[in-house]
DRENSE-741423 format. One record per residue (C-alpha): x, y, z; residue in one letter. Coordinates in nm, 3 decimals, m for minus. Example, Ala and Ser with C-alpha at 12.3 -4.5 7.8 and 13.67 -1.06 7.14 Angstrom:
BEGIN
1.230;m0.450;0.780;A
1.367;m0.106;0.714;S
END
This chain:
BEGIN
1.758;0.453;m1.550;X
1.584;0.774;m1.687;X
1.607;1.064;m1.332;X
1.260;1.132;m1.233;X
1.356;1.372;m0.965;X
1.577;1.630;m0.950;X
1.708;1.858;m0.681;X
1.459;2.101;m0.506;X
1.123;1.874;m0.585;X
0.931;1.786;m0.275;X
0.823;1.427;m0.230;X
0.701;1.173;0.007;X
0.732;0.772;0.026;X
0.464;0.605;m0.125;X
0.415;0.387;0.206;X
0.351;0.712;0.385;X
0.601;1.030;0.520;X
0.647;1.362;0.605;X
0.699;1.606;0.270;X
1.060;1.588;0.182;X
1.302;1.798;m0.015;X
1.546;1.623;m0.246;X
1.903;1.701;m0.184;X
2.118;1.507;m0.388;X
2.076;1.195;m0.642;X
2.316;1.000;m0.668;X
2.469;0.625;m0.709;X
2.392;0.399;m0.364;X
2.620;0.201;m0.176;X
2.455;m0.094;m0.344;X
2.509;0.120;m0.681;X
2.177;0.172;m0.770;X
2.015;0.523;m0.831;X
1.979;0.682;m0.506;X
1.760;0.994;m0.362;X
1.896;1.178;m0.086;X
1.648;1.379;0.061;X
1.600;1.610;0.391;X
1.287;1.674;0.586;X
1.214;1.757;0.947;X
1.034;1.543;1.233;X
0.694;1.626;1.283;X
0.680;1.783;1.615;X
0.412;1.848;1.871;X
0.142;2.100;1.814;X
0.193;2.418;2.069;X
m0.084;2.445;2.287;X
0.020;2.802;2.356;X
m0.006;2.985;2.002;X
m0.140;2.873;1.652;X
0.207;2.795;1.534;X
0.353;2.446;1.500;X
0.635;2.346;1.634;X
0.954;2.118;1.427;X
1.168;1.889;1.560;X
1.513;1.790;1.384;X
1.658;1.814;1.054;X
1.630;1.457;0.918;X
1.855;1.275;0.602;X
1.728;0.958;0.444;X
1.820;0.803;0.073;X
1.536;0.636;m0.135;X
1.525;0.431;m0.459;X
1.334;0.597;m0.726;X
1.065;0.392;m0.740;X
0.982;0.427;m0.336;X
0.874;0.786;m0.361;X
0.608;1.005;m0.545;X
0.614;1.368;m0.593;X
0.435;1.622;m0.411;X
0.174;1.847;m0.593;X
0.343;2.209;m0.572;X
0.114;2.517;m0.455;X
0.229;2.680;m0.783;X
0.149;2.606;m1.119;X
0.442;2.871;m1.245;X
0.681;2.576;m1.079;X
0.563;2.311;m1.322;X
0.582;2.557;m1.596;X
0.945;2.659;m1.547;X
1.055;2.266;m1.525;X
0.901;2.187;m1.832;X
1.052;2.499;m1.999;X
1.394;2.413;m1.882;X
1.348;2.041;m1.986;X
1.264;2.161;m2.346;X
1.579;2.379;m2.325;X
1.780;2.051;m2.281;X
END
């Protein structure tokens, strides 16, 4: 199976989920294809300044086909992966 993710790219399940960073890709205990990714619980809003609060550091692992990426803020991102893909 061709990696659509690598390390670093944010992405969220397609059912629904917080943004998540991939951590790791790598063979399942089922051996397929695996994404290891980190993300924190959503926490509470704090009634006391504009700032929102974060709960835990979370780990999950995903098949490919269960998450989608995450738009990036910067277009210079997409650039540079594209660049380095060439390079390969």
């Amino acid at each position: 199976m061709k990696l659509i993710f690598e390390v670093g790219d944010v992405v969220r399940l397609k059912s629904g989920s917080p943004a998540m960073t991939v951590d790791y890709i790598g063979i399942g205990p089922w051996g397929e294809d695996t994404v290891y990714a980190v993300w924190f619980e959503e926490g509470s809003d704090n009634h006391c300044s504009s700032e929102k609060s974060y709960g835990a550091l979370q780990r999950g692992e995903f098949t490919h086909d269960s998450l989608d990426p995450v738009k990036t803020l910067s277009p210079i991102v997409e650039i540079l992966k594209l660049a380095n893909a060439e390079e390969r």
